[in-house]
FIGU-542810 format. One record per residue (C-alpha): residue in three letters; x, y, z negated; chain. Coordinates in nm, 4 decimals, decimal comma, padded with zeros to 6 digits, m for minus. Layout:
REM residues N
[pt ala; [X; Y; Z]; A],
...
REM end
This chain:
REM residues 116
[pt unk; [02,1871; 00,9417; m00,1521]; A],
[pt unk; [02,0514; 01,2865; 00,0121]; A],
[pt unk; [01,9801; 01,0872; 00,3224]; A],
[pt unk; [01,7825; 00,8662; 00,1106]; A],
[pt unk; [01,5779; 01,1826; m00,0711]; A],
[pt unk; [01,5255; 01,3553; 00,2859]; A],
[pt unk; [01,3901; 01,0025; 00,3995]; A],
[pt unk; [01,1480; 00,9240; 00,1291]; A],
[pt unk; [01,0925; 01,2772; 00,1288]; A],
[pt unk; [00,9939; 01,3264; 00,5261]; A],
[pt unk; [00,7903; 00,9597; 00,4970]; A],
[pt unk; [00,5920; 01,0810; 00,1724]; A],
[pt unk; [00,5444; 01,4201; 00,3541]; A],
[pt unk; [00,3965; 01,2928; 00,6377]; A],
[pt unk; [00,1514; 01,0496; 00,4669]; A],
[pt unk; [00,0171; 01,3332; 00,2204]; A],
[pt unk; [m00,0960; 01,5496; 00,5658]; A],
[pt unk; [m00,2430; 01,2458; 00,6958]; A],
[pt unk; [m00,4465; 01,2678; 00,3955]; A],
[pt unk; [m00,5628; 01,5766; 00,5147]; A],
[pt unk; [m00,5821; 01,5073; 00,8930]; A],
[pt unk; [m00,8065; 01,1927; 00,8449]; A],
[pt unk; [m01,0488; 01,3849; 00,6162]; A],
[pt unk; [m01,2826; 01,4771; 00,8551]; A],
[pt unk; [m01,2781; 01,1466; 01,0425]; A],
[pt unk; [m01,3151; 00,9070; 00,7593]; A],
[pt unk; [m01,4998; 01,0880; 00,5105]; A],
[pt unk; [m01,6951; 01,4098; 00,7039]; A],
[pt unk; [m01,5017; 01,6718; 00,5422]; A],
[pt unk; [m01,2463; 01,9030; 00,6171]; A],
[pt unk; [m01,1221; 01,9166; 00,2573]; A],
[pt unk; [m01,0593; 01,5127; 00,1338]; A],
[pt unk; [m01,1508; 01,6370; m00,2283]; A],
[pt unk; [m01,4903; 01,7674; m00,1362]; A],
[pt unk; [m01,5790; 01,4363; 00,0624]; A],
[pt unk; [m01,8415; 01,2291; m00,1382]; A],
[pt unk; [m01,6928; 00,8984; m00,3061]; A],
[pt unk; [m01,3325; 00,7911; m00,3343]; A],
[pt unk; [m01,1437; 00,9167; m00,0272]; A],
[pt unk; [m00,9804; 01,1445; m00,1791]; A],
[pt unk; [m00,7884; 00,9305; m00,4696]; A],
[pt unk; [m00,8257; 00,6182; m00,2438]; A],
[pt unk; [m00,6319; 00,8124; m00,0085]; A],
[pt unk; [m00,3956; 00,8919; m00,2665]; A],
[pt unk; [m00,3235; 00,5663; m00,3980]; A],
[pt unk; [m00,3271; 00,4109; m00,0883]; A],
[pt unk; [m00,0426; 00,6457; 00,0411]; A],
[pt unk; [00,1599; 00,6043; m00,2833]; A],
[pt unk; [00,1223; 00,2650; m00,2119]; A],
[pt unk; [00,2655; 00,2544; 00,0941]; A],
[pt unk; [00,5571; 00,4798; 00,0514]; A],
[pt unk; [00,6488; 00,3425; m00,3140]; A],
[pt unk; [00,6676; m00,0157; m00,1145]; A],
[pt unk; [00,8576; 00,1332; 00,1853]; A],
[pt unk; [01,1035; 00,3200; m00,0088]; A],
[pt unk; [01,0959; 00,1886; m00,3801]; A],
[pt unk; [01,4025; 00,4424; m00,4710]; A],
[pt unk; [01,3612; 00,7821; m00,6181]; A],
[pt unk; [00,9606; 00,7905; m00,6661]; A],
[pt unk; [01,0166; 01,1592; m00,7676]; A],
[pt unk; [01,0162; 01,2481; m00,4115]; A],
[pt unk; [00,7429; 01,0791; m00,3234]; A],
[pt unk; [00,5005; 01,3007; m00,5103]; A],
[pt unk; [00,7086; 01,6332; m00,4149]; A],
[pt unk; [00,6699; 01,5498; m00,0249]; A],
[pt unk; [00,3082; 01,4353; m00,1111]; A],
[pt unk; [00,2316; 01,7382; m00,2367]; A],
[pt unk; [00,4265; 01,9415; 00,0569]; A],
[pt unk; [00,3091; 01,7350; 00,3062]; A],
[pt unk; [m00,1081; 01,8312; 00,1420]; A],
[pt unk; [m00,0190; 02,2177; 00,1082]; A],
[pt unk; [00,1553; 02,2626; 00,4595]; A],
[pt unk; [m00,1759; 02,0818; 00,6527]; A],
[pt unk; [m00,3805; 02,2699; 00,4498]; A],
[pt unk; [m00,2283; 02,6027; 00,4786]; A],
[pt unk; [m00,1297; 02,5510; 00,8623]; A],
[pt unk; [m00,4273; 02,4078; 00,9965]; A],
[pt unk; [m00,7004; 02,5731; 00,7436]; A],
[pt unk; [m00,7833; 02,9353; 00,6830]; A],
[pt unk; [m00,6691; 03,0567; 00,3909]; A],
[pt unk; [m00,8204; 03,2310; 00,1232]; A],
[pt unk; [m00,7728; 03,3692; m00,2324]; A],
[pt unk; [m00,8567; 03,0054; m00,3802]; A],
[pt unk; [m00,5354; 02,8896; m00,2280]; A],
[pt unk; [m00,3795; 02,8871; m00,5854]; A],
[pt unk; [m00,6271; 02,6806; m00,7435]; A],
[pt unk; [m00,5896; 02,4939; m00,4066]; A],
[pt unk; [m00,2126; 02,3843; m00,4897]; A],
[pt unk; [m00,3076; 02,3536; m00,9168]; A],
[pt unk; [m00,5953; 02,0506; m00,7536]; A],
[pt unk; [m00,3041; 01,9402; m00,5037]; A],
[pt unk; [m00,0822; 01,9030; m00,7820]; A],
[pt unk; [m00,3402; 01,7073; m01,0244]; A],
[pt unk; [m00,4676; 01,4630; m00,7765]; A],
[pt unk; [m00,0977; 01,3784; m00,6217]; A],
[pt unk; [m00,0512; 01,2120; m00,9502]; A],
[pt unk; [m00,2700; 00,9467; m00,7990]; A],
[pt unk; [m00,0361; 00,9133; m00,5458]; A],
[pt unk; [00,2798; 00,9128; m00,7858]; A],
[pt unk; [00,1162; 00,6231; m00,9908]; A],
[pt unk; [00,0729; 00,4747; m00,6727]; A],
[pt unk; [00,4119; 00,5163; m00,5568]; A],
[pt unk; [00,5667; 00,3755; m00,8891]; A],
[pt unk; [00,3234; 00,0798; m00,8866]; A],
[pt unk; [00,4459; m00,0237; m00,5082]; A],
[pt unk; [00,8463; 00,0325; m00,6196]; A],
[pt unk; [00,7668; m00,1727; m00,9727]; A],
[pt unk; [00,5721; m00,4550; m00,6773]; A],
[pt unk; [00,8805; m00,4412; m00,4349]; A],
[pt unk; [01,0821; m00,5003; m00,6892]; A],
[pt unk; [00,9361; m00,7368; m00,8588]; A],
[pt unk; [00,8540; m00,9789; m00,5568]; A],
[pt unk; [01,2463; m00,8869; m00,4673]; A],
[pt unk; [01,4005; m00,9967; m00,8384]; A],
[pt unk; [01,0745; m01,3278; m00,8210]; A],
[pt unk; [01,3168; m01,5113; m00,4755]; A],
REM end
C-alpha cells in the first residue's frame, strides 16, 4: 500500500507542476489562475482526470501531490513574495477541482471495469 500512495502521490505531483509549467505556453501567463478563461480549472480537472483514471485508488493523494506538485513549481521556479500564503489558501481552493476530477475518473474506471 505505501508504494501505491508514493505512486499516485509522485504521478499527481508531477501533473499539478505541469499545471504550472504549461501556464505560460497555453494560456500567456506565468500564474495559470491569472490567465483569462478556463485554464486554470480546465487544467485542474483535466489533471484529476487523468490521474483519478490512472490510479483510481486512494484519491486523497491525488489532491495532496496536486497541491505539492503547484506549491513546489511555484515556489522553485517563481520569486517569492509575502502573498505566498494566500498563494497556497488559492492552491488549496482550486485543487478541489482537481480532487473532483480525480474522484470522477476513479468512479469512470471503475465503473467501465465492474460494466465487462
Amino acid at each position: 500500500m505505501k508504494r501505491e500512495l508514493a505512486i499516485n502521490f509522485l504521478f499527481s505531483f508531477v501533473g499539478g507542476a505541469m499545471v504550472w509549467a504549461l501556464s505560460p505556453f497555453l494560456s500567456g501567463q506565468v500564474e495559470p489562475w491569472d490567465a483569462k478563461g478556463f485554464y486554470y480549472s480546465a487544467a485542474l480537472l483535466i489533471v484529476g482526470l487523468i490521474v483519478g483514471l490512472a490510479r483510481p485508488k486512494h484519491v486523497w493523494s491525488h489532491y495532496a501531490g496536486i497541491i505539492l506538485g503547484q506549491l513546489t513549481y511555484m515556489l522553485y521556479f517563481l520569486p517569492g513574495g509575502p502573498l505566498i500564503p494566500v498563494g497556497v489558501a488559492i492552491l488549496a481552493a482550486y485543487s478541489t477541482i482537481a480532487l473532483a476530477g480525480a474522484a470522477s475518473g476513479a468512479w469512470f474506471r471503475r465503473v467501465s471495469r465492474g460494466a465487462r
